[in-house]
C-alpha positions in Angstrom: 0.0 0.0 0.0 2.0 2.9 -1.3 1.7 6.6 -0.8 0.3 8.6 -4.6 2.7 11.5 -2.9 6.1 9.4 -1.5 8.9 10.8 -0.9 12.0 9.0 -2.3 15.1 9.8 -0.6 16.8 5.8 -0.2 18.8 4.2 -2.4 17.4 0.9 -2.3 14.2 2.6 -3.4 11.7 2.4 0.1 8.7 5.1 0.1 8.5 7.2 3.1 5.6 9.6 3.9 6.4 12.4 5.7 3.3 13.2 8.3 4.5 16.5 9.8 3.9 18.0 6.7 0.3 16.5 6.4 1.5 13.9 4.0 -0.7 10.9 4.9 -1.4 8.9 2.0 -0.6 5.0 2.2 -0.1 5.3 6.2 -0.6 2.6 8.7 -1.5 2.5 11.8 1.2 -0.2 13.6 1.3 -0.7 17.3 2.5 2.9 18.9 3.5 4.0 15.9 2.9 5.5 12.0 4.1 3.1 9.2 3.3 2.8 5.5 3.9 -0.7 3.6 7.4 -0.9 1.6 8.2 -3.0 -1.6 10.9 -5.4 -0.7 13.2 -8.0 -2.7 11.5 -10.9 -1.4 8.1 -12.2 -2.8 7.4 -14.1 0.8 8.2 -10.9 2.8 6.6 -7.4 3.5 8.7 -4.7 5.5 6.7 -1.9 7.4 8.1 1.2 8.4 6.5 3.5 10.8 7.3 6.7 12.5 7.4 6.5 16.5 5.5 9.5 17.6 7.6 10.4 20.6 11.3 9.8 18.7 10.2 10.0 15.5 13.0 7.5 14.6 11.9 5.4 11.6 11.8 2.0 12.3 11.7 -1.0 10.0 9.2 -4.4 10.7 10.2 -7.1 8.6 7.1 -9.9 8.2 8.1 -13.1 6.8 5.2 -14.8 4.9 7.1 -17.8 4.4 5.5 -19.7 7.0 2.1 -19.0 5.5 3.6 -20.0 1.9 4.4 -23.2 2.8 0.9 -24.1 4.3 -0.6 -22.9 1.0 1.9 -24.7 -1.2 0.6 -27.7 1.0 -3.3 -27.3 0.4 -2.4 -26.8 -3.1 -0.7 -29.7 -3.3 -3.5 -31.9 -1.3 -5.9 -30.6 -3.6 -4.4 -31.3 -7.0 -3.7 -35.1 -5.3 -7.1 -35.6 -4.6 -8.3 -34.5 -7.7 -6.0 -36.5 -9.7 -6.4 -40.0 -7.9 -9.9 -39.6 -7.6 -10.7 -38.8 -11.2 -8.3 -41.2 -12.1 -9.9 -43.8 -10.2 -13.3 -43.2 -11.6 -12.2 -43.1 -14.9 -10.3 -46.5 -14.8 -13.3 -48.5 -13.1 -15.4 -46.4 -15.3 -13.4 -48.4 -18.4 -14.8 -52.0 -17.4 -18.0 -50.6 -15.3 -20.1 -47.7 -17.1 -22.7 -47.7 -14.8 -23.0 -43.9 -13.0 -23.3 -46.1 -9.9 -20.0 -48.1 -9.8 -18.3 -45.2 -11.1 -19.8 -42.5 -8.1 -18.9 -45.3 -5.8 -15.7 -45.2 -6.9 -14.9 -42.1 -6.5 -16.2 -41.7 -2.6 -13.9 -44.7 -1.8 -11.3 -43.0 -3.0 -12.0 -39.7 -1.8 -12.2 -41.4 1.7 -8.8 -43.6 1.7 -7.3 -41.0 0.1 -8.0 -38.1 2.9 -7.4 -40.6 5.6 -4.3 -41.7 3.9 -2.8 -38.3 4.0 -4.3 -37.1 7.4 -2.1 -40.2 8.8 1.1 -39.9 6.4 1.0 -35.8 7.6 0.3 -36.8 11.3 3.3 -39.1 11.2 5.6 -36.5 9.4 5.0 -33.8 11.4 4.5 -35.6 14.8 8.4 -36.5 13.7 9.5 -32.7 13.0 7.9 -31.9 16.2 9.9 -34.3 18.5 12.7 -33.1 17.0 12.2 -29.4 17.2 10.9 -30.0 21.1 14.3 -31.9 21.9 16.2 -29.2 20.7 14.2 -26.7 22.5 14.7 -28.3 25.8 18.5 -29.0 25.1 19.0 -25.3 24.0 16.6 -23.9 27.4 18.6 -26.1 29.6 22.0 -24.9 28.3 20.4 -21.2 28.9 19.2 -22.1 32.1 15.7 -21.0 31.0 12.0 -22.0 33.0 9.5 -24.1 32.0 7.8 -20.6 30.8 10.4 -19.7 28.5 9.8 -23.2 27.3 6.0 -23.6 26.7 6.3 -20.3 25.0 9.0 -21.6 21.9 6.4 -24.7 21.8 3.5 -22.4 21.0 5.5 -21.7 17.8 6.3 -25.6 17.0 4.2 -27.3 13.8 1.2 -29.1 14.8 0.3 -32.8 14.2 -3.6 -32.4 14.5 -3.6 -29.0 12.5 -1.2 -30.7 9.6 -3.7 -33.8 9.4 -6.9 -31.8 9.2 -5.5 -29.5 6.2 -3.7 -32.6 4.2 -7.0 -34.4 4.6 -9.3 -31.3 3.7 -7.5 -30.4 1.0 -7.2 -34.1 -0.9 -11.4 -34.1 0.1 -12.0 -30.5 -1.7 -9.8 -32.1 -5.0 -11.5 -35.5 -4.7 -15.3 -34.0 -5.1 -14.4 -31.9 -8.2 -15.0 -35.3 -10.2 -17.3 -36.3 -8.1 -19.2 -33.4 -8.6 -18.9 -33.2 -12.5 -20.3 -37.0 -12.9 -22.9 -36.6 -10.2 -25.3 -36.2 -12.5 -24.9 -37.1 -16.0 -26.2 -40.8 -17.0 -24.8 -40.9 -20.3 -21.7 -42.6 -20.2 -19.5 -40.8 -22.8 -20.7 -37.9 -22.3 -19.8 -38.4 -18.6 -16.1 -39.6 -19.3 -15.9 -36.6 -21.4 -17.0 -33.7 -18.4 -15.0 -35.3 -16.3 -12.0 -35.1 -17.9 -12.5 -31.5 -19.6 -13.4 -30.3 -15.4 -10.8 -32.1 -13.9 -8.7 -30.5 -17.0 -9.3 -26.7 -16.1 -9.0 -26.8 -12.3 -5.5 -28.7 -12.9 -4.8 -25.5 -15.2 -5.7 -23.5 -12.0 -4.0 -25.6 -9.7 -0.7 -25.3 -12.0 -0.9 -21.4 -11.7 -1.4 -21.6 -8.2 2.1 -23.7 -7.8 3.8 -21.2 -10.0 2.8 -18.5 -8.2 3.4 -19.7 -5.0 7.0 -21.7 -6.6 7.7 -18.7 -8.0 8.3 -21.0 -11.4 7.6 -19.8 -14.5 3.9 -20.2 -15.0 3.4 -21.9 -18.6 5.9 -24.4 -17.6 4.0 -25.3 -14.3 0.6 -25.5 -16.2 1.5 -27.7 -19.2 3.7 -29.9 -16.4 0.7 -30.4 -14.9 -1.8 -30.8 -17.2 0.1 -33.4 -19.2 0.6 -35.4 -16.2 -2.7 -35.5 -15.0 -3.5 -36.5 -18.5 -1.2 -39.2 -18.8 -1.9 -40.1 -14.9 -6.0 -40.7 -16.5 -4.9 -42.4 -19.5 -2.7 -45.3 -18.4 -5.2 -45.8 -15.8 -8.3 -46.3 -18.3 -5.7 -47.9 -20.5 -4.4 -50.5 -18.0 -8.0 -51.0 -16.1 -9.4 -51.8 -20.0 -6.6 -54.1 -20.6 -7.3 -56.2 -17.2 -10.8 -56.3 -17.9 -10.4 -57.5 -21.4 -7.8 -60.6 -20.6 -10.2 -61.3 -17.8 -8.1 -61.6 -14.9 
């Protein structure tokens, strides 16, 4: 949020505001303090400057976002898994069963061992991360001679287990009912196939641009990367399912 009337005196290009002489466009208001929002090198961080009023020494915040990147790199990825085994599923059962029922039952199977799947594999992981980040806290507070205050505080900032498992799962659930969703309701079996591929095709074109945002990859790479594998992911899964079916085994 920049000032339309900055002032630039830095060399590394920061806005400043000057509010003594009424210049108040773009401020913030920041804990005991004036501030305006700066443009900084790093996509994944903002930095905040504000004026103290009793000083009025400027002051620079730095927020890291990097934390909150990596949680939305995760949903993203949950989501595009779910979405991709799911419809993958349905449409590999759907190539020896072309009934709307077999192929919706397929689909909330998956959508269920799927989400429990991941809740469990994330639970594990980060149950892991967190032993190991708690043993180094109580090493490093022992070695400081710090309470059990000092302590309960640092694991207030530690990853959680339960949080981790609830997202992972959520997310793969939100991707799994996009085919779902699309075959719901369509009885025609081609036609079915058909919406279900060209749905699951444009939210994998949205989930690709999500990635590359957030990878900070170049965006028409990430889209055809993953559009061509969830294609290929669909195909040899029809393509293998038909072949079982056919031989008989």
């Amino acid at each position: 949020m920049a000032s339309s009337n900055p002032t630039d005196n830095r060399d590394h290009n920061t806005l400043t505001t000057n509010p003594a002489a009424g210049d108040t466009n773009g401020i913030l208001d920041i804990e005991q303090g004036i501030g305006i929002s700066l443009p900084t090198a790093s996509c994944a961080k903002t930095t905040f400057e504000f004026i103290t009023p009793a000083t009025k020494e400027v002051v620079e915040v730095l927020v890291d976002h990097s934390k909150r990147a990596q949680w939305l790199r995760a949903a993203v990825l949950g989501a595009n898994d779910g979405l991709l085994s799911t419809s993958a599923l349905m449409i590999g059962v759907g190539a020896v069963k072309k009934d709307i029922k077999t192929m919706i039952l397929t689909g909330i199977a998956g959508l269920l061992a799927g989400a429990c799947s991941m809740a469990m594999g994330e639970f594990v992981s980060v149950y892991s991360q967190y032993d190991i980040e708690l043993a180094q806290l109580k090493r490093e507070n022992k070695a400081r001679n710090g309470g059990a205050a000092d302590l309960a505080v640092k694991k207030k900032h530690l990853p959680s287990p339960f949080h981790a498992a609830a997202a992972s799962a959520t997310a793969f659930a939100v991707g799994a009912l996009v085919p779902l969703l699309a075959a719901a309701f369509i009885r025609d079996y081609a036609v079915r196939i058909g919406v279900v591929i060209g749905t699951v095709s444009l939210v994998l074109v949205v989930f690709g641009g999500l990635a590359a945002v957030l990878g900070n990859a170049p965006p028409v790479k990430s889209l055809l990367r993953v559009l061509v594998g969830g294609w290929i992911a669909m195909g040899a899964t029809y393509g293998l399912t038909k072949f079982v079916g056919s031989v008989g085994i």
